[in-house]
Backbone as a printed PyTorch tensor [residue, N CA C, xyz], in Angstrom:
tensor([[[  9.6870,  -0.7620, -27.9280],
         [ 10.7030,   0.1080, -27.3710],
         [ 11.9600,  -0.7120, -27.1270]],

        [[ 13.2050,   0.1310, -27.1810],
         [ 14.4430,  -0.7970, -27.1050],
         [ 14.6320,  -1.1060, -25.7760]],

        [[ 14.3160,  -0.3620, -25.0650],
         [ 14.7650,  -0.0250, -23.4890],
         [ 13.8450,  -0.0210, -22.4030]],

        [[ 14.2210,  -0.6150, -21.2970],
         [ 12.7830,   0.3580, -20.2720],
         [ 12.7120,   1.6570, -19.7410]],

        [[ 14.3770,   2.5370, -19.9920],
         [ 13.9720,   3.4980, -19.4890],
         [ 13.2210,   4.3720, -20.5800]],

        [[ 12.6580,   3.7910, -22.0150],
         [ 12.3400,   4.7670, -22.4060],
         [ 10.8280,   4.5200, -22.2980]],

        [[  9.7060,   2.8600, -21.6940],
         [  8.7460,   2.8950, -21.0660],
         [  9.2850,   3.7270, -19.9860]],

        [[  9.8430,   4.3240, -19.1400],
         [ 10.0590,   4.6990, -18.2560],
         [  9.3060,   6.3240, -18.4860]],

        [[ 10.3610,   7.0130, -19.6530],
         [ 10.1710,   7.8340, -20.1340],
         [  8.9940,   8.1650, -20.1290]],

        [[  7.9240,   7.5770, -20.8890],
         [  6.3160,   7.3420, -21.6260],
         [  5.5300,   7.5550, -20.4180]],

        [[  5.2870,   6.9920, -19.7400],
         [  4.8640,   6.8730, -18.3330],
         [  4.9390,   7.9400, -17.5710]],

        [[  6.2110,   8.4650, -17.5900],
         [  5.9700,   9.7300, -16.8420],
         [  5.7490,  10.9380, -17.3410]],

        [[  5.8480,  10.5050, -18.8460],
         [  5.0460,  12.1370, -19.2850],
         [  3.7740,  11.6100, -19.5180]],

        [[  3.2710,  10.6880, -18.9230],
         [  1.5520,  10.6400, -18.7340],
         [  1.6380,  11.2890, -17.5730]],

        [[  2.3060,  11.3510, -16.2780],
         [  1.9290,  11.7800, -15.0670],
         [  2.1750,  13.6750, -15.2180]],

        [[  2.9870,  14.0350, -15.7770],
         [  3.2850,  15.4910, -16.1690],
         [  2.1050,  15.6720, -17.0680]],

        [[  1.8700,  14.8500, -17.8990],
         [  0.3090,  15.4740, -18.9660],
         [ -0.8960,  15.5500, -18.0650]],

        [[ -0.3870,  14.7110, -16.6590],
         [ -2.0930,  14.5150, -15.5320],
         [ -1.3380,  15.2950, -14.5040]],

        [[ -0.5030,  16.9770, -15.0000],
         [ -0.2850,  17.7530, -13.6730],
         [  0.4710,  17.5300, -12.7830]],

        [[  1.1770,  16.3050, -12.8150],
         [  1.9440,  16.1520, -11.5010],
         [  2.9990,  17.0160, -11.2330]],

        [[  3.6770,  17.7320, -10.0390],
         [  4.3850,  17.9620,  -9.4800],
         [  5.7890,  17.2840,  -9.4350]],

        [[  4.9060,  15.9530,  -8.7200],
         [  6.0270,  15.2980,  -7.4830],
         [  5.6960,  14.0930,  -8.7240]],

        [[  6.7270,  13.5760,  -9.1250],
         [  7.5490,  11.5870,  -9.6240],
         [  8.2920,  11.2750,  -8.8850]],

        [[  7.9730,   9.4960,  -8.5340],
         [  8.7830,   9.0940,  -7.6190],
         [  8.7340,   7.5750,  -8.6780]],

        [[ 10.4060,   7.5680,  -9.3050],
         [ 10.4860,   6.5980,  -9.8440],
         [ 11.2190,   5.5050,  -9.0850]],

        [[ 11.1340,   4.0860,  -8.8300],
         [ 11.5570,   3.1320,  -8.0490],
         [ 11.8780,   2.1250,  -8.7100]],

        [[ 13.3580,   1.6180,  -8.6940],
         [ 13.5260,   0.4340,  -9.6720],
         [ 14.3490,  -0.1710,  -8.3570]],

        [[ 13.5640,  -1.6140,  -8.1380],
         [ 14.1420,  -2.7410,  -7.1880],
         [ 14.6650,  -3.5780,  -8.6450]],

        [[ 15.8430,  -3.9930,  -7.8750],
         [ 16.6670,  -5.4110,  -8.9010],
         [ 16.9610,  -6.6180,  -8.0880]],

        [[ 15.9970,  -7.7550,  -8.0490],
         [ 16.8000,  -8.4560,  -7.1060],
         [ 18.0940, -10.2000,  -8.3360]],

        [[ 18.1620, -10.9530,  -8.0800],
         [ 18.1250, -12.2680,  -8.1810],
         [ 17.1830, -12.2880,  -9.4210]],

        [[ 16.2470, -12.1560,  -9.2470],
         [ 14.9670, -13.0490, -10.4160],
         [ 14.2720, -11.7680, -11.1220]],

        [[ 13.9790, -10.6980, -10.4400],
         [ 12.8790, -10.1020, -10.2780],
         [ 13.5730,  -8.1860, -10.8230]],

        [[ 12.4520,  -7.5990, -11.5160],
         [ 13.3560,  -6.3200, -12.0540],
         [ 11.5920,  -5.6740, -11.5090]],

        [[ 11.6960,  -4.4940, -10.7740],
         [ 10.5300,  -3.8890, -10.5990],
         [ 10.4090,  -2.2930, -10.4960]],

        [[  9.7560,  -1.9240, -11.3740],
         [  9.5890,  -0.3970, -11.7060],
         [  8.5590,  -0.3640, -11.2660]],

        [[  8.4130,   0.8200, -10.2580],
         [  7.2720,   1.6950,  -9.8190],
         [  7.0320,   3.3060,  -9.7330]],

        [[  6.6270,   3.5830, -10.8060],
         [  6.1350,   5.1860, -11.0940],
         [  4.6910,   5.6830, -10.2400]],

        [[  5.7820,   6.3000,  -9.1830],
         [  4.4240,   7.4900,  -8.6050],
         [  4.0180,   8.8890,  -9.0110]],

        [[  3.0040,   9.4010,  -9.0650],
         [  3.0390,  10.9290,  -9.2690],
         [  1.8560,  11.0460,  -8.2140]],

        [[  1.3430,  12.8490,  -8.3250],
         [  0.3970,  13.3090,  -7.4250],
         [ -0.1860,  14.2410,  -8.4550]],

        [[ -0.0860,  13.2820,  -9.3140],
         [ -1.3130,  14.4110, -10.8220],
         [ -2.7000,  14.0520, -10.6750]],

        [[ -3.6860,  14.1070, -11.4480],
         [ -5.0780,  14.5040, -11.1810],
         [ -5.4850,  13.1970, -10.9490]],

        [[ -4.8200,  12.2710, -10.8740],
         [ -5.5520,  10.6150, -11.0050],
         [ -6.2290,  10.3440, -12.0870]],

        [[ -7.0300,   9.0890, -12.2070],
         [ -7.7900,   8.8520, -13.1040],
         [ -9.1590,   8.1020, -12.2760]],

        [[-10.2890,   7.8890, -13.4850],
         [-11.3600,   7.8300, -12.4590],
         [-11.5580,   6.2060, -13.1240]],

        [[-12.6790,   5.4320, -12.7020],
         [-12.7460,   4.1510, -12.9950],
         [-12.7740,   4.0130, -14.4440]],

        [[-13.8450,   4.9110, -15.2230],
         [-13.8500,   4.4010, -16.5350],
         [-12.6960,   4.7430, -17.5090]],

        [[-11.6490,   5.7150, -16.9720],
         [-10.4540,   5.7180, -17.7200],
         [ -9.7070,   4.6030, -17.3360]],

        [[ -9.7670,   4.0230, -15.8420],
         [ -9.0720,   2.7780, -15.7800],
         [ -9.2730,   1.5240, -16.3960]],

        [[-10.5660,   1.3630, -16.2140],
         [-11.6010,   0.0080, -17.2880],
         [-10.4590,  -0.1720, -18.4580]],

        [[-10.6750,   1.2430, -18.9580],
         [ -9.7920,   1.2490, -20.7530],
         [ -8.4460,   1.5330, -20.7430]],

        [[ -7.5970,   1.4980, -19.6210],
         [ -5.9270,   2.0580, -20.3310],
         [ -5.2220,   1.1490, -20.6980]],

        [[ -5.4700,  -0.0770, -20.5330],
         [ -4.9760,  -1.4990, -21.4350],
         [ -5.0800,  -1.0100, -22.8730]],

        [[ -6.1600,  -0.8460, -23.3670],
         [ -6.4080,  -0.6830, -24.7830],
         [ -5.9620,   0.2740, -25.1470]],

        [[ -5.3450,  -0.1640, -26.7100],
         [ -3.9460,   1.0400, -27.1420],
         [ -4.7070,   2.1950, -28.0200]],

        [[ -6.1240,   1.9080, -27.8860],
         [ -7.1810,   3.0220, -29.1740],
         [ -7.5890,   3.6230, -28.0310]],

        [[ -7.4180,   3.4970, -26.3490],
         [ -8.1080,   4.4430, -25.8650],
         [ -7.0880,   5.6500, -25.5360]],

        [[ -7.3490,   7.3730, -25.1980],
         [ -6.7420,   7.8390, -25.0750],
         [ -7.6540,   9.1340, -24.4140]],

        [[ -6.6890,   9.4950, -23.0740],
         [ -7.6530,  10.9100, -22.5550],
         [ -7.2570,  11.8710, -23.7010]],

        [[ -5.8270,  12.0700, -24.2950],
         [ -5.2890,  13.3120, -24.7770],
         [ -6.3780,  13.1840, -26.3870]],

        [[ -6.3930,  14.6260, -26.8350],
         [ -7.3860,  15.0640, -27.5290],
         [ -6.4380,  15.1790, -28.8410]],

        [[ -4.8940,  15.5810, -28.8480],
         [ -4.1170,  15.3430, -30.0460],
         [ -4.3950,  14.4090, -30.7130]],

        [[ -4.5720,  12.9560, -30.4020],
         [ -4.1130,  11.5720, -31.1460],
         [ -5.5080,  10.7830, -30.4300]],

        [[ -5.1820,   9.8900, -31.4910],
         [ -6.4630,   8.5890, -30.6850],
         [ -6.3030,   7.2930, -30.2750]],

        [[ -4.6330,   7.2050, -30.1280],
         [ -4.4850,   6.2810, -29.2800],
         [ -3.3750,   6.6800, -28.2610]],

        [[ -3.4830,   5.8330, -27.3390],
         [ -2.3450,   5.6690, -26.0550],
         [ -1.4280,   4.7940, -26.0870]],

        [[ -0.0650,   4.2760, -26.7780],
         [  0.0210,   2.9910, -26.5800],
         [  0.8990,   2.8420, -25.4700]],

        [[  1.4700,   4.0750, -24.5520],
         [  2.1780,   3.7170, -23.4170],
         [  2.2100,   2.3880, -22.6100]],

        [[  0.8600,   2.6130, -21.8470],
         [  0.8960,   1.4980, -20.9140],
         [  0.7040,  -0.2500, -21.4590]],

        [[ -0.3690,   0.3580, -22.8830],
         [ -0.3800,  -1.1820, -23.1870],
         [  1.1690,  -1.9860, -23.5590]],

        [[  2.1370,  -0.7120, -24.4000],
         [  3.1260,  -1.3740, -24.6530],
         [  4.0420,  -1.9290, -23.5070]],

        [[  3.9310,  -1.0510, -22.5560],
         [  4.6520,  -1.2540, -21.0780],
         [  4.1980,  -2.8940, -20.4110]],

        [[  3.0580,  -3.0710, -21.0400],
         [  2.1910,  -3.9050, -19.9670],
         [  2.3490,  -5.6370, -21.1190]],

        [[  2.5850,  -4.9800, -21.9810],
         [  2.7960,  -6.1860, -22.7770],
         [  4.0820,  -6.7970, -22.9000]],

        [[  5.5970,  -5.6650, -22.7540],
         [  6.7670,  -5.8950, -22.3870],
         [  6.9390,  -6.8390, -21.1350]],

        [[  6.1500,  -6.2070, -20.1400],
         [  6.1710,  -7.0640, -18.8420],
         [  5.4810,  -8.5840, -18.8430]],

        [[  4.4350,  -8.9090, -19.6350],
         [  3.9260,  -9.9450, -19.9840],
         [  5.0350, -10.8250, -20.6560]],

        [[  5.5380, -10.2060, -22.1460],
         [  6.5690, -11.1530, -22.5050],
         [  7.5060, -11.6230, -21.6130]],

        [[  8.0550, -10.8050, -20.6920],
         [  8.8040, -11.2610, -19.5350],
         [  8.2080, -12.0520, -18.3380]],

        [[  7.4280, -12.7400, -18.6240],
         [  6.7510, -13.6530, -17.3960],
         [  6.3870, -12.8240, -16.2840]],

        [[  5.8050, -11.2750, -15.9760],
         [  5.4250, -10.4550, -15.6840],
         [  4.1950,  -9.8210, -15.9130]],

        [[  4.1020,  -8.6800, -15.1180],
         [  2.7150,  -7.7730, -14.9420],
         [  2.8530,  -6.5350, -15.1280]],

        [[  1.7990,  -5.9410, -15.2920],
         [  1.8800,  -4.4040, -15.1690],
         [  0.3070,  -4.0620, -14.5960]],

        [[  0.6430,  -3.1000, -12.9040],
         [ -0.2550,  -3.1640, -12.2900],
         [ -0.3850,  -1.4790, -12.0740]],

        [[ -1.8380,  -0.5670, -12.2450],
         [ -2.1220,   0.4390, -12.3660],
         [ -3.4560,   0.6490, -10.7770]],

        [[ -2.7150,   1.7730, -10.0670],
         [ -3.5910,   1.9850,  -9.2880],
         [ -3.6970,   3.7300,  -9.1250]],

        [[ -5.1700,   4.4580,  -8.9260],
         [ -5.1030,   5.5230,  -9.2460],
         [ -6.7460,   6.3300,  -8.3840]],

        [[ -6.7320,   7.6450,  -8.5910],
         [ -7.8070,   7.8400,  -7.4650],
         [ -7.7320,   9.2960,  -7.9110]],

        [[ -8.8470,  10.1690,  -8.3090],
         [ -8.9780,  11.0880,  -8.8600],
         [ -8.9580,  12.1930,  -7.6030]],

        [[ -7.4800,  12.4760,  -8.0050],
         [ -7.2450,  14.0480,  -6.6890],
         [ -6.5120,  13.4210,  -6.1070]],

        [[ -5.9040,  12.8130,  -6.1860],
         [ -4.4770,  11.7930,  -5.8230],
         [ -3.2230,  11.5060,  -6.5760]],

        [[ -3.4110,  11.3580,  -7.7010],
         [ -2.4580,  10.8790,  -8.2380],
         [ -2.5840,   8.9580,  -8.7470]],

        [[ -1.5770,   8.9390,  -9.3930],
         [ -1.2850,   7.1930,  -9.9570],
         [ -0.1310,   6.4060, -10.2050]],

        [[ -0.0130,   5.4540,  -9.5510],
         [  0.8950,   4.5900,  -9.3770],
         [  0.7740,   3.3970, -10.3470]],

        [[  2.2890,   3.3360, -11.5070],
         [  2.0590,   2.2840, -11.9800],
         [  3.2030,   1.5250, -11.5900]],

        [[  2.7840,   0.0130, -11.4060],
         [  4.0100,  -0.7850, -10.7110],
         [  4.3620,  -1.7120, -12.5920]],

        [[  5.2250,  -1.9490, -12.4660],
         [  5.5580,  -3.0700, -13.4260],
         [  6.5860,  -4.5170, -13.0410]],

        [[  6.3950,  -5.3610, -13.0340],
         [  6.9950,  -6.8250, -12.7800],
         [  7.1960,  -7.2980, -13.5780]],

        [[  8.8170,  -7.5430, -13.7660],
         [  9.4450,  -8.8670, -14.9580],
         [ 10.5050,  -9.2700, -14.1400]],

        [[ 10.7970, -10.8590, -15.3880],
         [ 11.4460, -11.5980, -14.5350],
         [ 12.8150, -11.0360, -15.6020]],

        [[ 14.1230, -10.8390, -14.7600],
         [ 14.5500, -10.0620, -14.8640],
         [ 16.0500, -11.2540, -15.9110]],

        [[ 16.0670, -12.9010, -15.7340],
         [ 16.3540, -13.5370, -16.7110],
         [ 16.1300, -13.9360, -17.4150]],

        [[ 14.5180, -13.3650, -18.1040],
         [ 13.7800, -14.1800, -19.3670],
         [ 14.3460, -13.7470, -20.3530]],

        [[ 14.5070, -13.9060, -21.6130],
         [ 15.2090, -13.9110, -22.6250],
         [ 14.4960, -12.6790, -23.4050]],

        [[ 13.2570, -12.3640, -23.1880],
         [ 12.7490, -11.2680, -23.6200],
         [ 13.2800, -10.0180, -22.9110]],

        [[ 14.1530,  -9.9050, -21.5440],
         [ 13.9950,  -8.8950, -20.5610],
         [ 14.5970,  -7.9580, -21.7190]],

        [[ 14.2040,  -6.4320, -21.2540],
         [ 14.8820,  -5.5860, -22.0420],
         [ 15.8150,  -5.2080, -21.3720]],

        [[ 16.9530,  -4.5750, -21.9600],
         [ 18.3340,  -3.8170, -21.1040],
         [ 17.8520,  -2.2120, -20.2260]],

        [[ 18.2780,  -1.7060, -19.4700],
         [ 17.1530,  -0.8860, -18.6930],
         [ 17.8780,   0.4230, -19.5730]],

        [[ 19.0790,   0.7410, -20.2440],
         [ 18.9030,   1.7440, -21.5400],
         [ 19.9710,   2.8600, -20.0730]],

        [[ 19.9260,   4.1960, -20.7000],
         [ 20.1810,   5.0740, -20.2680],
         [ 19.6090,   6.0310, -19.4040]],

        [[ 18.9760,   5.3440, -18.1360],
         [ 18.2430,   6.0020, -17.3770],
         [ 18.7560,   7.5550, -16.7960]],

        [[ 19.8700,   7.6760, -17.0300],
         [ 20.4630,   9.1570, -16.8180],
         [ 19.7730,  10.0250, -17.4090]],

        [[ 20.3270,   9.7240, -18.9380],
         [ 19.7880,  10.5920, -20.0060],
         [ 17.9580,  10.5100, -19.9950]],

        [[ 17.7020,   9.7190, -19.5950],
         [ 15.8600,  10.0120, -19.3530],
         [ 15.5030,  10.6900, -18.3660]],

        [[ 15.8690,  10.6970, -17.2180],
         [ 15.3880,  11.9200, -16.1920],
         [ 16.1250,  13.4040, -16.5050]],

        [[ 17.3770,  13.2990, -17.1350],
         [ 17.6070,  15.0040, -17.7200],
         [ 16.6680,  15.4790, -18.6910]],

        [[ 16.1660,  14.6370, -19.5240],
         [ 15.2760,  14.4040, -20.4990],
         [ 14.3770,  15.0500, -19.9090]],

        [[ 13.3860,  14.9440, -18.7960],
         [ 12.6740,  14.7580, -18.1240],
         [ 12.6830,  16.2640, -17.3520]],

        [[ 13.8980,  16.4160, -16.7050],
         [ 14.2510,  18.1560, -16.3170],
         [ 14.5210,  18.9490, -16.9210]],

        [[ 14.5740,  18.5630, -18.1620],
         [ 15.0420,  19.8280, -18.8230],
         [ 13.4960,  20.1980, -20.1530]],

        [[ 12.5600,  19.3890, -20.2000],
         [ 11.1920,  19.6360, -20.1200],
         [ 10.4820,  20.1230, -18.9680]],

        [[ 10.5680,  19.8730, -17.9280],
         [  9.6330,  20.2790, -17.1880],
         [ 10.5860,  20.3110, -15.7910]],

        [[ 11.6200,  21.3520, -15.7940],
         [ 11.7390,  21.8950, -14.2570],
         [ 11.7050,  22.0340, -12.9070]],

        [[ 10.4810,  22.1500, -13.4310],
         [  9.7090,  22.8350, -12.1850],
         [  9.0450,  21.6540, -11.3430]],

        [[  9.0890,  20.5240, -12.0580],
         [  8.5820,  19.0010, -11.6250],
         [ 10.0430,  18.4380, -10.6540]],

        [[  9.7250,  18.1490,  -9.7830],
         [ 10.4430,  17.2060,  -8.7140],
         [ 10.3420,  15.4600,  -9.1330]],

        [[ 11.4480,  15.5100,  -9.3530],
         [ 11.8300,  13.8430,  -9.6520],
         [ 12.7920,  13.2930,  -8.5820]],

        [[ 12.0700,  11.9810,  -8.1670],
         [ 13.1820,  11.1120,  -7.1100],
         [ 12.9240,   9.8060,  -8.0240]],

        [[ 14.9160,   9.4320,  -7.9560],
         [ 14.9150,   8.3000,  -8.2800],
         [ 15.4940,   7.3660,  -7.3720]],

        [[ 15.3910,   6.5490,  -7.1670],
         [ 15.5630,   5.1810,  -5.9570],
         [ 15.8080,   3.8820,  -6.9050]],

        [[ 17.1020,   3.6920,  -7.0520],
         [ 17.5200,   2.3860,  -7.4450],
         [ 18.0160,   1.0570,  -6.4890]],

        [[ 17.3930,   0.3000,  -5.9860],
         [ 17.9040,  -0.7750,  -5.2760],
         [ 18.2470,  -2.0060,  -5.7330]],

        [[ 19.4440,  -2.4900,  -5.3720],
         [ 20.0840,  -3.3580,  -6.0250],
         [ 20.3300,  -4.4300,  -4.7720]],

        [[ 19.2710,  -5.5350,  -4.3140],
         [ 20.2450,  -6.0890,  -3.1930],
         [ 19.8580,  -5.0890,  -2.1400]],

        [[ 20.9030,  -5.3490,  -1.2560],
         [ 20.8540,  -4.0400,   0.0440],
         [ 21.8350,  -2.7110,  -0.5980]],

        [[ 22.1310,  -2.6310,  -1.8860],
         [ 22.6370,  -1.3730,  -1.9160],
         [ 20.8890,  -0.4470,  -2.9940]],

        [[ 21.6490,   0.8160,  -2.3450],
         [ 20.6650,   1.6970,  -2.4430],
         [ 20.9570,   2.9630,  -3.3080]],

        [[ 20.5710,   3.4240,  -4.1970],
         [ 21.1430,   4.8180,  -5.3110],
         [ 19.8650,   5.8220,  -4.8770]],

        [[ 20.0590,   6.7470,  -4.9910],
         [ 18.6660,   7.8890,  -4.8700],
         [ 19.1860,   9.0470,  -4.8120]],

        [[ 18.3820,   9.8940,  -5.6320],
         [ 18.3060,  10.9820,  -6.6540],
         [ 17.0900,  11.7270,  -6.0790]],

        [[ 17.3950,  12.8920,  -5.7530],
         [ 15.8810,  14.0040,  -5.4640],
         [ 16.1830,  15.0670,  -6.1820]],

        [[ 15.9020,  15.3730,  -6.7020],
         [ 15.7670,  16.6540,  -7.7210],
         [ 15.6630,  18.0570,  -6.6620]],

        [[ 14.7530,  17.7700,  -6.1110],
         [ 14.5710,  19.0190,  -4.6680],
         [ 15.7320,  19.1910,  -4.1800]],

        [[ 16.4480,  17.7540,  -4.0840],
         [ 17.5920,  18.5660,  -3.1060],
         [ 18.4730,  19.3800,  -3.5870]],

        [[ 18.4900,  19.0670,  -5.1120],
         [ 19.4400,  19.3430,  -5.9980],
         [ 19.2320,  20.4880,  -6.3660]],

        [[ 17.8600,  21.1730,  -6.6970],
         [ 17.4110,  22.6450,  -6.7180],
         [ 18.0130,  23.4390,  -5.6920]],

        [[ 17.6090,  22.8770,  -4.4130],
         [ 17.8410,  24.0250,  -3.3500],
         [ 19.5580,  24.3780,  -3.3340]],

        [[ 20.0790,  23.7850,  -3.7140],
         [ 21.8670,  24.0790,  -3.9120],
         [ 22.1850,  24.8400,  -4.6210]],

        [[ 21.5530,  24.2760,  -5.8630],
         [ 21.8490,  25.1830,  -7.0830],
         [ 21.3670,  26.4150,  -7.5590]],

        [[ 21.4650,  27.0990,  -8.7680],
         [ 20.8010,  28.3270,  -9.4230],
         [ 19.8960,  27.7990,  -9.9660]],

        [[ 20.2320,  26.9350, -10.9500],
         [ 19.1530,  26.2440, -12.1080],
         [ 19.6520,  24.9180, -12.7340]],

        [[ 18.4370,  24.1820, -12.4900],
         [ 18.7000,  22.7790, -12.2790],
         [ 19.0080,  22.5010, -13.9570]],

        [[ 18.7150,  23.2540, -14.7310],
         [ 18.7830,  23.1210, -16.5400],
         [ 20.4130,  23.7380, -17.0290]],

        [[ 21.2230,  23.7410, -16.1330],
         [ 22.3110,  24.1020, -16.9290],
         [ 23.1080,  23.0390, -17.8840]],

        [[ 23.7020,  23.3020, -18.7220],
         [ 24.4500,  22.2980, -19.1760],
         [ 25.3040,  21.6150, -18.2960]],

        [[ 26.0500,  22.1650, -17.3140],
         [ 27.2660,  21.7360, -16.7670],
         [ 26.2180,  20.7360, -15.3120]],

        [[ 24.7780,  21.0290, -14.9330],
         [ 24.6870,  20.2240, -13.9330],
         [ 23.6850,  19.3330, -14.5530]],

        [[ 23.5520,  19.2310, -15.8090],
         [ 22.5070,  18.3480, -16.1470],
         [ 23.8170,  17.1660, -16.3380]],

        [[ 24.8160,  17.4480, -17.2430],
         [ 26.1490,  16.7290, -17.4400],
         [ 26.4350,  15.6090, -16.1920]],

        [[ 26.7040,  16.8780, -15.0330],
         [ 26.6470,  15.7920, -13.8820],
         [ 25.3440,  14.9310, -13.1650]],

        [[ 24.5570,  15.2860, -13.8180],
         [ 23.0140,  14.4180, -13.1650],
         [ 23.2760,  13.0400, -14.1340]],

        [[ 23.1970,  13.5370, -15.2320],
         [ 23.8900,  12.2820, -16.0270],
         [ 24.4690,  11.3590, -15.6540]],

        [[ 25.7570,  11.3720, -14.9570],
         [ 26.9700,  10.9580, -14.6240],
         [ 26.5570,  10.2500, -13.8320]],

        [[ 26.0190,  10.9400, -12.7380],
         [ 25.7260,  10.4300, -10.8950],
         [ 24.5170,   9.4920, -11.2530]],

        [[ 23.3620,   9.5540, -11.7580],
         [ 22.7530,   8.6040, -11.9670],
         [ 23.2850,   7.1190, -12.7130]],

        [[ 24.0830,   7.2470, -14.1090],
         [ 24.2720,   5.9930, -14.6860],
         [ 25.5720,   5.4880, -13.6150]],

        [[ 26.1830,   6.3660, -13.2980],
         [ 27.3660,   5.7700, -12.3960],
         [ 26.9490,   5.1630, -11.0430]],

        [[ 25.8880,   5.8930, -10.3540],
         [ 25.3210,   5.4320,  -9.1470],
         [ 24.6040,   4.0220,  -9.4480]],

        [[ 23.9050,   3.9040, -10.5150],
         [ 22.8450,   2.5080, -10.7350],
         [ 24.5370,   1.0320, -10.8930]],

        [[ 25.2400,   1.4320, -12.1740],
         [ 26.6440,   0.8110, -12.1740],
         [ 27.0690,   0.3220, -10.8070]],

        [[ 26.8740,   1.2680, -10.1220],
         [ 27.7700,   0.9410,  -8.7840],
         [ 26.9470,   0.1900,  -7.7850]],

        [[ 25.7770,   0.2950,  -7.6030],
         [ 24.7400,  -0.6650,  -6.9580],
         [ 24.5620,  -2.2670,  -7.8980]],

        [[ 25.0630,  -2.3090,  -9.1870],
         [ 25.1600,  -3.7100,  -9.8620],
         [ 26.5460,  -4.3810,  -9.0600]],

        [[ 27.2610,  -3.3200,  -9.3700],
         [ 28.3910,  -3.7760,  -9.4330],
         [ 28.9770,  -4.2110,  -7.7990]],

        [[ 28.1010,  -4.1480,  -6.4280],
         [ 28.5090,  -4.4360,  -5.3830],
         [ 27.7960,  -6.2870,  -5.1490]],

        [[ 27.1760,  -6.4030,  -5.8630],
         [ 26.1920,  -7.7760,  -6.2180],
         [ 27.1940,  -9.1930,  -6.7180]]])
């Protein structure tokens, strides 16, 4: 993948394919360190799907017979002197954290994270997305809920335009106080 927001992407339409509602995407930036953490409250997974989601031939979905989301996610973070850590609980939901070092020469550029959560609403609606970018002590965050209850419909052209905007401009502006 060119980007992380488009592991970003991958990841959370595993949590929408496992039902979730509620995503809570979290990107800390410090000095050294770049850390993505994807929450949802979809069906979880149980141990023996966890045993196997490293491996890119295993797969719950019944379309295809492999998964390569997380392994590719988890191997990105490896090239970067990093991890990729999966925790999960059936009737709960699953949290995947990811850790890279954020000056290794492998790091990827984090891409157009705007355009991936409109991406993201304008598939699936009805799903509540928060995004939380921390940069340092500055702070960006995005709730989709709040943004519903204002509006008519969160899928228009003219407010997806500005979700766009406010996200890549908000993350910009938390670099740019550093």
């Amino acid at each position: 993948m060119e980007d992380l927001s488009l592991h970003i992407l991958d990841i959370v339409e595993n949590s929408l394919n496992a039902g979730a509602s509620n995503v809570s995407i979290k990107i800390v930036e410090d000095d050294e360190n770049f850390i993505v953490t994807i929450v949802d409250n979809g069906k979880g997974m149980d141990e023996e799907t966890l045993k196997n989601i490293f491996d890119p031939f295993f797969t719950t979905k019944n379309a295809r017979n492999f998964g390569f989301g997380i392994p590719l996610f988890a191997q990105t973070a490896e090239q970067c002197g990093g991890r990729l850590d999966i925790k999960s609980k059936v009737g709960f939901g699953t949290e995947v954290s990811v850790y890279l070092k954020k000056n290794h020469i492998d790091m990827l550029p984090i891409g157009d994270l705007g355009l991936t959560i409109i991406t993201l609403i304008i598939s699936n609606p009805e799903v509540n997305y928060q995004l939380i970018y921390k940069n340092g002590n500055y702070i960006y965050e995005l709730d989709t809920a709040e943004l519903k209850s204002g509006i008519d419909s969160i899928t228009e052209a003219q407010t997806l335009h500005f979700i766009r905007n406010h996200i890549n401009d908000g993350i910009k502006s938390t670099q740019n106080q550093r």
